[in-house]
N, CA, C and O atoms as CSV, one atom per row, in Angstrom:
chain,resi,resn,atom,element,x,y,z
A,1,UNK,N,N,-8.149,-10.268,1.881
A,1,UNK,CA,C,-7.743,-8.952,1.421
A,1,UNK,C,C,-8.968,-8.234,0.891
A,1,UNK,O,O,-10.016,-8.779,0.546
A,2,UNK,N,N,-8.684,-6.873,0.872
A,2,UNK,CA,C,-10.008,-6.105,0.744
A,2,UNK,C,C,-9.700,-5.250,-0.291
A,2,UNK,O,O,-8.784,-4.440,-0.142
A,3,UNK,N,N,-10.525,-5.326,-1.640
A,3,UNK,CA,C,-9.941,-4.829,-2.506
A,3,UNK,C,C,-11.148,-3.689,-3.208
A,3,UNK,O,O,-11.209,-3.017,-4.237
A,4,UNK,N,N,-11.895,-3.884,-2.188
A,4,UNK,CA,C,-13.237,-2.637,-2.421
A,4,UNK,C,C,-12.373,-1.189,-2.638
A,4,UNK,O,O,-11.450,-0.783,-1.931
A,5,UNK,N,N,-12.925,-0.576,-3.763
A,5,UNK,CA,C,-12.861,1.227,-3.836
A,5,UNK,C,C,-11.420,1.142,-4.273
A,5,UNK,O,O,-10.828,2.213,-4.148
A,6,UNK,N,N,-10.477,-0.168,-4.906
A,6,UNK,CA,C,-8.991,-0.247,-5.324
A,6,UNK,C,C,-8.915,0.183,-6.939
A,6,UNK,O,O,-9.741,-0.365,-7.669
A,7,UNK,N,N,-8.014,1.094,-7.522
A,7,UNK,CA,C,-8.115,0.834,-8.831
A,7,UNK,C,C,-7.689,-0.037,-9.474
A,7,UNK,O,O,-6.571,-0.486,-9.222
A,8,UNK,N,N,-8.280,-0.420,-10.261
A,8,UNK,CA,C,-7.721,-1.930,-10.988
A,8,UNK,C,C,-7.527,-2.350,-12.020
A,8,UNK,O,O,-7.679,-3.472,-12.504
A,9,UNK,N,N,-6.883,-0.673,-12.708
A,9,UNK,CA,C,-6.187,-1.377,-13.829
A,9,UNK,C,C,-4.163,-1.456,-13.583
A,9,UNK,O,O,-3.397,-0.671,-13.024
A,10,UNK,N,N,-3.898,-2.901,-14.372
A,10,UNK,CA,C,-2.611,-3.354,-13.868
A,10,UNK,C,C,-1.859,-2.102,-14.746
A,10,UNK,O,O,-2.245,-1.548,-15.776
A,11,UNK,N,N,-0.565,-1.865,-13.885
A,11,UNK,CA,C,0.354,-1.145,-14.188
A,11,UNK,C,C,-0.037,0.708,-13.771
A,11,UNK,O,O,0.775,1.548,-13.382
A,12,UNK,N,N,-0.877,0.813,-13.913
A,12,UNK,CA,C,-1.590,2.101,-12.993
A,12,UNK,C,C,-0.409,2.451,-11.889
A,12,UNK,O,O,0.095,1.537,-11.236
A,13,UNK,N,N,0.047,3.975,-11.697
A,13,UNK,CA,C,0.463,4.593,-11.040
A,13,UNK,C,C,-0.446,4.782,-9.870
A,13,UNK,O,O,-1.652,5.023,-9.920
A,14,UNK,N,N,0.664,4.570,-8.300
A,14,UNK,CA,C,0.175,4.410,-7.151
A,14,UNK,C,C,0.867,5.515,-6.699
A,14,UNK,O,O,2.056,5.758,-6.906
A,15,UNK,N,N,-0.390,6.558,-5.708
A,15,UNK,CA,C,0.436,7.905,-5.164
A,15,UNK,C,C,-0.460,8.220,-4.070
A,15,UNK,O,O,-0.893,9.369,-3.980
A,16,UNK,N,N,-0.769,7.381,-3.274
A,16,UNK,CA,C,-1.295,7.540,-2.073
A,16,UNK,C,C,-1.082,7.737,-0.666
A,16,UNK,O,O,-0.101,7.196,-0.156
A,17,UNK,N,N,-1.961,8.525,0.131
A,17,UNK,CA,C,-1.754,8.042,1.225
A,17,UNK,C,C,-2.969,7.187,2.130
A,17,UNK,O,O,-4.154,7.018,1.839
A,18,UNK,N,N,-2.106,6.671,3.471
A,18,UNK,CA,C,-3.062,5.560,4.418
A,18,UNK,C,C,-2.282,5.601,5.611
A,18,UNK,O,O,-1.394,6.324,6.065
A,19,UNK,N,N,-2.925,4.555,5.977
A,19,UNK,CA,C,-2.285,3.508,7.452
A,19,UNK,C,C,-1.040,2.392,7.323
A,19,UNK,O,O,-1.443,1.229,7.360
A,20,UNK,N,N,-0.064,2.505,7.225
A,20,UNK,CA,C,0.803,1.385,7.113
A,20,UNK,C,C,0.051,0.338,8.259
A,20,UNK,O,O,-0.310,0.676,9.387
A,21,UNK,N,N,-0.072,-0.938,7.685
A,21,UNK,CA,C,-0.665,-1.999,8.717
A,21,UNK,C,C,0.156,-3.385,8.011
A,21,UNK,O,O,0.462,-3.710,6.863
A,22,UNK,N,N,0.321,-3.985,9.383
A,22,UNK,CA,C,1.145,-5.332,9.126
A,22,UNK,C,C,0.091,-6.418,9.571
A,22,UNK,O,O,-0.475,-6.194,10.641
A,23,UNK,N,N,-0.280,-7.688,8.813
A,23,UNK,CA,C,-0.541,-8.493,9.088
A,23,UNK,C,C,-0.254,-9.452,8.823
A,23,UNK,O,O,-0.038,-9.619,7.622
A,24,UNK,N,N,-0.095,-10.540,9.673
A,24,UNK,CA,C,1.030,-11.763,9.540
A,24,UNK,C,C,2.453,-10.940,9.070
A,24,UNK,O,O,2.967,-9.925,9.542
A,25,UNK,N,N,2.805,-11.694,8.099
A,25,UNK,CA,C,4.019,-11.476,7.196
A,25,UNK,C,C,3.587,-10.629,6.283
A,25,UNK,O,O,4.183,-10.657,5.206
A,26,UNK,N,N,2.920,-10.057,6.381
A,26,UNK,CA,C,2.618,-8.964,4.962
A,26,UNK,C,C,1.901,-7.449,5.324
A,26,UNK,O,O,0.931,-7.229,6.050
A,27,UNK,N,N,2.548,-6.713,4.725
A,27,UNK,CA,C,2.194,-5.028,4.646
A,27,UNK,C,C,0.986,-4.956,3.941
A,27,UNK,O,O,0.586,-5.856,3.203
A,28,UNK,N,N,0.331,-3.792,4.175
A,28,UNK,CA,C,-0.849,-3.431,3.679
A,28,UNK,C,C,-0.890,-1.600,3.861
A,28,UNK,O,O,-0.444,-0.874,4.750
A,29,UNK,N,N,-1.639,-1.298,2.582
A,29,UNK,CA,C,-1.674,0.295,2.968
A,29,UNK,C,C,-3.334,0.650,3.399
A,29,UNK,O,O,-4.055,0.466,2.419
A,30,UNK,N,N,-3.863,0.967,4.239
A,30,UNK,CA,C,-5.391,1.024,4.868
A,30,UNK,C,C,-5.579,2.327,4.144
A,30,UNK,O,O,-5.215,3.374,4.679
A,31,UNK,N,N,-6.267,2.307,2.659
A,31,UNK,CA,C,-6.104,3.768,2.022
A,31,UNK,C,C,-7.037,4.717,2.688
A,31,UNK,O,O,-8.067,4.345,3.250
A,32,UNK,N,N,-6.644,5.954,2.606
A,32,UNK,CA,C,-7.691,7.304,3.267
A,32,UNK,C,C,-8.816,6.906,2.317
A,32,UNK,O,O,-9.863,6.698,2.929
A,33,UNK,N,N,-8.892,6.756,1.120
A,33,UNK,CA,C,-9.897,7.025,0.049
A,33,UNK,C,C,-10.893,5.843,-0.046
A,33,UNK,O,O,-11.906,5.965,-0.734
A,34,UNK,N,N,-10.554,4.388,0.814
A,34,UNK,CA,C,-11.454,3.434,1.904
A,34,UNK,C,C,-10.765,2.209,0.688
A,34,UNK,O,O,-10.507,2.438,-0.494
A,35,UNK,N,N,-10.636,1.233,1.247
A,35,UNK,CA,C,-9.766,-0.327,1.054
A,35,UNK,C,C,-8.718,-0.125,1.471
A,35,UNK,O,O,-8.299,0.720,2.262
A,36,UNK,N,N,-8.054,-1.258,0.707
A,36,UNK,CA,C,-6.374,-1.373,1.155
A,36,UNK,C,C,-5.827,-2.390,-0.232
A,36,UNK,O,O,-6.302,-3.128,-1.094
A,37,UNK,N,N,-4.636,-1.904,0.189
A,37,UNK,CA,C,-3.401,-2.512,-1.018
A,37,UNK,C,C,-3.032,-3.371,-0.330
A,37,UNK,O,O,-3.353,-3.193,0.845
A,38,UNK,N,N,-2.277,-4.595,-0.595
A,38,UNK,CA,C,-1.119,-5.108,-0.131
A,38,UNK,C,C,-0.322,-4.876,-0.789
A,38,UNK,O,O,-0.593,-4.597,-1.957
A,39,UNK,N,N,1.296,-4.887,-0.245
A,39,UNK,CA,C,2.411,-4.132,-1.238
A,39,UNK,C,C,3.573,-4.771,-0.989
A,39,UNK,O,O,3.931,-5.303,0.062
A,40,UNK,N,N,4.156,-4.686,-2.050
A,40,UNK,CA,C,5.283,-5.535,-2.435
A,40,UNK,C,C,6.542,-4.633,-2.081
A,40,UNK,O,O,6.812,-3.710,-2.849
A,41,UNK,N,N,7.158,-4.806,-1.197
A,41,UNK,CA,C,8.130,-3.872,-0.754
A,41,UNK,C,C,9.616,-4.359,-0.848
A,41,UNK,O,O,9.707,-5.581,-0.974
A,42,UNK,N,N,10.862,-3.636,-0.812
A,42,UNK,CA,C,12.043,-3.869,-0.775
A,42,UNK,C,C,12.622,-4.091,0.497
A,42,UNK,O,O,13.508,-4.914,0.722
A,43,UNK,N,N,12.106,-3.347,1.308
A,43,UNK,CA,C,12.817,-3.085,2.565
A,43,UNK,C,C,11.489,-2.869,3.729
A,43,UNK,O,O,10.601,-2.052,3.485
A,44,UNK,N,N,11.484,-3.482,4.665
A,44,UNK,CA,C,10.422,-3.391,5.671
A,44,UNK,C,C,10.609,-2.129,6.474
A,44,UNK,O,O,11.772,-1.922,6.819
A,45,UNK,N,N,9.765,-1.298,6.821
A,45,UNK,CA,C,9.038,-0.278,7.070
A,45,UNK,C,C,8.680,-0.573,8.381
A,45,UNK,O,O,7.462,-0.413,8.449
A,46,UNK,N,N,9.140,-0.935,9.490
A,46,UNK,CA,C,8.432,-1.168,10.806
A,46,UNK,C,C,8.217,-0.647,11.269
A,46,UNK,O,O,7.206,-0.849,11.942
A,47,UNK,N,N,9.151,0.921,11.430
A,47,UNK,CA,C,9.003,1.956,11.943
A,47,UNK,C,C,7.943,2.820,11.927
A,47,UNK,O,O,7.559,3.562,12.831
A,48,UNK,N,N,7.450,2.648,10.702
A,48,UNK,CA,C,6.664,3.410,10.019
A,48,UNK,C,C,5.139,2.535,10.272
A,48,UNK,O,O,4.260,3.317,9.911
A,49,UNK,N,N,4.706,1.648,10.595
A,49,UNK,CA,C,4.139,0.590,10.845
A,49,UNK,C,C,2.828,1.367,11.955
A,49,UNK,O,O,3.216,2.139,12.832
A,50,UNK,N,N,1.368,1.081,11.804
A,50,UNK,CA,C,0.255,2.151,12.342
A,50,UNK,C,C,0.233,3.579,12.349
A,50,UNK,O,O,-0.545,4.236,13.041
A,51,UNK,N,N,1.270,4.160,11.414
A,51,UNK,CA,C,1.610,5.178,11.158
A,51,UNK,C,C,1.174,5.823,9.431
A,51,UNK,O,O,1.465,5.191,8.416
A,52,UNK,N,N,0.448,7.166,9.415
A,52,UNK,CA,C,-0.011,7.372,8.322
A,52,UNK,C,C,1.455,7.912,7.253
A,52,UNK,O,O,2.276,8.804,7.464
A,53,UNK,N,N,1.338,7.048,6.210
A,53,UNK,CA,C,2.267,6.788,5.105
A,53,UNK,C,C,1.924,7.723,3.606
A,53,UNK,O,O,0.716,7.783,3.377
A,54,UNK,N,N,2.561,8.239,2.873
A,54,UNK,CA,C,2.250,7.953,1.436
A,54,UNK,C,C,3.009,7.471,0.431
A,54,UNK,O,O,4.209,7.680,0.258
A,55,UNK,N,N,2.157,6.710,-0.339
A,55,UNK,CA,C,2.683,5.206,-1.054
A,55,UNK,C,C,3.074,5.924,-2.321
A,55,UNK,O,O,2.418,6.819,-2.854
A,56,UNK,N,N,4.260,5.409,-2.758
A,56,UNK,CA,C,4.274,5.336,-4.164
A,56,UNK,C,C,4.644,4.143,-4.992
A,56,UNK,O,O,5.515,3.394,-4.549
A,57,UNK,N,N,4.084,3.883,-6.140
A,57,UNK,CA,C,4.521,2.345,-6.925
A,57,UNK,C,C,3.686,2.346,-8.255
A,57,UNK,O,O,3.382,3.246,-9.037
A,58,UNK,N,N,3.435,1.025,-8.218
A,58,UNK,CA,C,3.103,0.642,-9.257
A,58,UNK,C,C,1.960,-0.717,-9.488
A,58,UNK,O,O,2.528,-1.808,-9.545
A,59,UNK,N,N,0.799,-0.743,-9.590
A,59,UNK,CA,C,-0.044,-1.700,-9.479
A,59,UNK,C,C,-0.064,-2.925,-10.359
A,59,UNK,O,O,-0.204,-2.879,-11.581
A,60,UNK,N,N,0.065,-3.858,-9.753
A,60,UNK,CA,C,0.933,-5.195,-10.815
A,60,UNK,C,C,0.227,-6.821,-10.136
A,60,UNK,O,O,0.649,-7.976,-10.086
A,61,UNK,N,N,-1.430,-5.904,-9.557
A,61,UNK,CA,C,-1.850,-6.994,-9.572
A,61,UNK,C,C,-3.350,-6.676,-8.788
A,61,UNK,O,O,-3.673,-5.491,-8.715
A,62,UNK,N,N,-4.308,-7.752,-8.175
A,62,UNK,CA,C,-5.764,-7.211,-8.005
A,62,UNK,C,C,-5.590,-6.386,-6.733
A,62,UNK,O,O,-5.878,-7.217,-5.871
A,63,UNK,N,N,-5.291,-5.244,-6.090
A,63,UNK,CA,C,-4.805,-4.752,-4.890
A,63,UNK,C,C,-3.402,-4.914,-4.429
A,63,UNK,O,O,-3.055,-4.649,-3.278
A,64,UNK,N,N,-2.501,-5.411,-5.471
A,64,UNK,CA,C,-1.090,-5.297,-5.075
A,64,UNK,C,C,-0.693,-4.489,-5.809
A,64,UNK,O,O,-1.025,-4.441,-6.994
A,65,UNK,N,N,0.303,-3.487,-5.107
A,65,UNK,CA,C,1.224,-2.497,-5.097
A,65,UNK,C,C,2.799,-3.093,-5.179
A,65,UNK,O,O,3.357,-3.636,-4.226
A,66,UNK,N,N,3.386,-2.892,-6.462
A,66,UNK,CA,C,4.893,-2.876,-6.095
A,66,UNK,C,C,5.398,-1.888,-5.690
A,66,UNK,O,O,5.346,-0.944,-6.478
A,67,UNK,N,N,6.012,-1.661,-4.502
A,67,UNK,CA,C,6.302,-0.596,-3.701
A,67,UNK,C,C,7.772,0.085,-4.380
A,67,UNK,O,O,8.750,-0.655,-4.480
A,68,UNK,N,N,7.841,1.232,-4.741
A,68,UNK,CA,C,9.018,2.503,-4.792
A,68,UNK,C,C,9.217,3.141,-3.705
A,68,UNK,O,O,10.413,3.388,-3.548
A,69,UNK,N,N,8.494,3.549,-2.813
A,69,UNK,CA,C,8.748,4.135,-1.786
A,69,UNK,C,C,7.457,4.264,-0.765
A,69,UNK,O,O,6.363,4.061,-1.293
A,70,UNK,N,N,7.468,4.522,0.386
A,70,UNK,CA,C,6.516,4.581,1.523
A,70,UNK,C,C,7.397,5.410,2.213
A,70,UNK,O,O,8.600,5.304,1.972
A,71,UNK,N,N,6.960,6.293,3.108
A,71,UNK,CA,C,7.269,7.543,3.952
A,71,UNK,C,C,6.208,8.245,4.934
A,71,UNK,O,O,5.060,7.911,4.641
A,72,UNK,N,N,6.292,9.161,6.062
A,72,UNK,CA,C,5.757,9.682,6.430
A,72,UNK,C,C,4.760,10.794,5.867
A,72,UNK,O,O,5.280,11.842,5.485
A,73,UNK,N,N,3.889,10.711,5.812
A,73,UNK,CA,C,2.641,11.501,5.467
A,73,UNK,C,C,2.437,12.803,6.301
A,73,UNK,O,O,1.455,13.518,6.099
């Protein structure tokens, strides 16, 4: 995981947008602003999947996102 250019303090409000990207079993947001999150989601997003997203959540760990919502950008 790539956690270059991530903010990193825990609990920090997440309001971004990116790349929804799947690898293996796990989501990732490819941010415009350069790294990536992995994110903790409720409901899988496949649709939405190589498709530019914006994230909202909550940071609850070194590049993890607990996910509130993801959508079209």
């Amino acid at each position: 995981m790539n956690g270059e250019g991530v903010v990193s303090g825990i609990g920090t409000r997440i309001d971004e947008t990116g790349t929804l990207i799947r690898d293996g079993g796990a989501f990732y947001l490819r941010r415009d602003l350069g790294g990536r999150y992995e994110l903790e989601l409720h409901r899988t997003p496949v649709d939405l999947v190589e498709k530019r997203v914006r994230l909202a959540g909550t940071l609850v760990g070194p590049a993890l996102v607990y996910t509130e919502g993801v959508a079209p950008a």
